[in-house]
N, C-alpha and C positions, 0 to 999 in steps of 0.2 A: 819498532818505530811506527809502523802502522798503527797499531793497538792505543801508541801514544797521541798520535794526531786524530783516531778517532775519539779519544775522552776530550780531546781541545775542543774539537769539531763541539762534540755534544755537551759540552760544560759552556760551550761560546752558545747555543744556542738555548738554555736554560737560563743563563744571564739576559736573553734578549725578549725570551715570552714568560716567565718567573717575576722575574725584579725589574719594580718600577724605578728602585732608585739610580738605574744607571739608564744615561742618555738615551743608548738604543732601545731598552726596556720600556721607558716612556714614551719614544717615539711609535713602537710593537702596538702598547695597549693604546694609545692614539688617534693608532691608523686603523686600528680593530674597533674601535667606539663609534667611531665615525662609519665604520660596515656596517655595526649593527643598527644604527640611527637609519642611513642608509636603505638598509631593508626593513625595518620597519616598516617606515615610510613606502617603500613600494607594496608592502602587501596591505596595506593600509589602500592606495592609488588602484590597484586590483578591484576593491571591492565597490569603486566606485564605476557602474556602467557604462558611463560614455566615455569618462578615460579610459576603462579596461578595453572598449571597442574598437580604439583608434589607436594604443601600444599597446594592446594585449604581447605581443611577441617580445618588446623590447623588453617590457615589464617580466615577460617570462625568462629572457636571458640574464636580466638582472637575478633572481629569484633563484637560477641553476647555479649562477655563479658564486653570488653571497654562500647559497649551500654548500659549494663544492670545498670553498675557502675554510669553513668553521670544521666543515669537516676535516679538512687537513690538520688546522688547529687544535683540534679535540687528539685526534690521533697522535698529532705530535705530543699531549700534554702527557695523555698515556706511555708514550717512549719513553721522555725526559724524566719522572719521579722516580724513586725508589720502592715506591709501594703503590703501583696501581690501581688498584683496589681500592685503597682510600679512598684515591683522589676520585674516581668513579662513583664511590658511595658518597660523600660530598655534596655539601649545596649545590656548589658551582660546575661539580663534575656532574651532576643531576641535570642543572640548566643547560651546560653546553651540549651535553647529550640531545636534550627534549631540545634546540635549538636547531639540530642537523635533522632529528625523523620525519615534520612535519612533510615538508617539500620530498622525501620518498613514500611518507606513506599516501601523497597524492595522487601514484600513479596508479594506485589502488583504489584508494577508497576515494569519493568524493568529497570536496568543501575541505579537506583537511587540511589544505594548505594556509586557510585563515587561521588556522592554531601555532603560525609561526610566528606571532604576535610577541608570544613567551620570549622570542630573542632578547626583547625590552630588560629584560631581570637581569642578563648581563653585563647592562651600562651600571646596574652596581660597582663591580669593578672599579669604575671612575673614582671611588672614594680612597681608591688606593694609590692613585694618580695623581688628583689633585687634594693633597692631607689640606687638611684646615690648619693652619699654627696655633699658637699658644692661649693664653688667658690674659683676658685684656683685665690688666690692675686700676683699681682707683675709679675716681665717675660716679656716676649715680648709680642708686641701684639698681632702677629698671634698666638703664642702660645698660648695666655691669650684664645683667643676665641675659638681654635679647641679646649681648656680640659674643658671651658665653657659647649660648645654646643656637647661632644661626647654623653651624654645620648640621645639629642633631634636628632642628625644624627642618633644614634643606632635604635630610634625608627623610624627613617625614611626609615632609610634601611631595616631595619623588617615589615615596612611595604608595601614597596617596594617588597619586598620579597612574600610578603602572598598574592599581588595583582599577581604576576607571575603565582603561584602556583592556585591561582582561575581563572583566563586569562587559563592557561593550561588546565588546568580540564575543563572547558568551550568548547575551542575548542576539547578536547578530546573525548567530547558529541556531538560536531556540525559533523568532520569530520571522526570519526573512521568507521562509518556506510557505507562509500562509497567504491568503488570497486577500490582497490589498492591503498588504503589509507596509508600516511606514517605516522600520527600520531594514530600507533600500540599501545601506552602505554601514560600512565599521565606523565613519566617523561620524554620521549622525546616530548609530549606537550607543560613541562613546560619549557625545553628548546627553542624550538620554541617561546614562549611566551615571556623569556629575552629576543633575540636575538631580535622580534621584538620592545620591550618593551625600549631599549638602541637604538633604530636605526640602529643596526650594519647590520643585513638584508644579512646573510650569503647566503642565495639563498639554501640551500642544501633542507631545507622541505618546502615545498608551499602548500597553503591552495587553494582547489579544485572548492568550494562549495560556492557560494555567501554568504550566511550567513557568512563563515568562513574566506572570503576575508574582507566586512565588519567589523567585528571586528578585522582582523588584521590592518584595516585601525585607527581604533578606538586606536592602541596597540599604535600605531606608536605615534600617532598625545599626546594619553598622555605623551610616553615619552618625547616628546619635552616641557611638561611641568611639567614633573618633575625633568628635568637636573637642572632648576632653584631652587631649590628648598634646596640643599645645602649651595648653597651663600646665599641665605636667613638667615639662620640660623647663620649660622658665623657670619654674620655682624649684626644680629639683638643681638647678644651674647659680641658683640663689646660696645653697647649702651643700654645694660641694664638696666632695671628698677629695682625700690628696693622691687618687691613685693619677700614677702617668699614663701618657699618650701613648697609644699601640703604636708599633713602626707596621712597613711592611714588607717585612723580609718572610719570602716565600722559605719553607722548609721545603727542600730537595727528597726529602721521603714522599711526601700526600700533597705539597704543594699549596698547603694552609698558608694565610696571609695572616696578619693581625694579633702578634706576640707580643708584648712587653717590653721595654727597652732593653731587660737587663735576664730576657728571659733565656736559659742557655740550650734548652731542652722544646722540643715542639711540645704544646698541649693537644696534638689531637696524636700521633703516632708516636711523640718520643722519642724521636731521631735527634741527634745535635744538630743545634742551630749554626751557621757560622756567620 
């Protein structure tokens, strides 16, 4: 009887941090997108000096707490699969991981705690939360294709986005350390980081430091190839193929999202779906 109400227990709570399509699942990854925004956002407030001067403490209890949370989360994910291991070696088991070390390996090493930035790669997830629906039929054809392709730009731009904000934080660790340094804070880094990320190359913050020249060179040269990458999408969205829309039913082995509607078997462990 015990034995029985602990598989309820733990199958009730795989239903709630696994699968977005039941209520409290969606509410689970909801209330966890909004933590990670959350903390973002505070280590982001950290790196700026006279708010860090005046919450530094509050900012840190925020900081211990988001940790403490994801940690729980990671650990529980590890409980609930059948193949731990997977789920570990895994994107996301990767991310939630690099999510939790930054804020311990701070009380070692210094500045590490601005590498908690990484939490950002998590709001991934969302795209399993809020799915895009179907194929809008008929209309024009530029039309047909930019309401085709808005989920697949959304996620280009989010990721566009999250590459800024890591490019930022980078240089905010390469050049802050020098004498009269203008990248003071993450967010005018991560400014710095668009501005050379688009090409646009305002000249106002310049990078001092060979390392930090280097990668601005790096910034640049990717953005020339990701301006392509728009049109891409549009016109591969013009000439689409008839496969279907992935669901997102977590496999219970590795905890993999994103099968096939009619897929019975996981593709990454091979465990039945149900």
């Amino acid at each position: 009887m015990e034995e029985n109400q602990e598989e309820s227990l733990k199958e009730r709570l795989w239903r709630v941090i696994f699968e977005a399509e039941t209520p409290m699942g969606k509410a689970f990854d909801v209330v966890l997108l909004w933590a990670i925004v959350l903390s973002v956002v505070a280590v982001m407030l950290e790196s700026v000096a006279s708010i860090d001067a005046k919450y530094h403490t509050t900012l840190k209890a925020f900081e211990w707490g988001f940790t403490i949370l994801f940690t729980i989360e990671y650990l529980l994910r590890i409980f609930l699969v059948r193949h731990p291991l997977k789920y570990m070696l895994s994107f996301f088991g990767i991310v939630d991981l690099l999510s939790c070390i930054p804020t311990y390996l701070g009380l070692f090493i210094g500045g590490a705690h601005s590498l908690m930035v990484i939490r950002i790669l998590r709001l991934l997830r969302m795209f399993r939360v809020l799915k895009m629906v179907g194929h809008v039929r008929g209309g024009q054809v530029i039309m047909r294709g930019l309401l085709q392709s808005r989920a697949k730009i959304f996620v280009f731009f989010f990721s566009v986005l999250l590459f800024a904000i890591l490019a930022g934080t980078l240089m905010y660790l390469v050049e802050s350390g020098e004498p009269n340094t203008q990248f003071t804070n993450i967010p005018i880094s991560i400014y710095y980081a668009i501005v050379s990320i688009t090409t646009v190359g305002y000249g106002d913050i310049v990078a001092t430091t060979i390392t930090g020249k280097f990668l601005t060179s790096f910034f640049v040269l990717s953005g020339y190839a990701i301006i392509a990458v728009p049109t891409g999408i549009v016109t591969s969205e013009l000439i689409k193929s008839h496969f279907g829309d992935h669901t997102s039913e977590a496999c219970q082995g590795c905890g993999i999202h994103g099968h096939l509607p009619d897929a019975k078997y996981c593709r990454c462990c091979g465990d039945k779906l149900h």
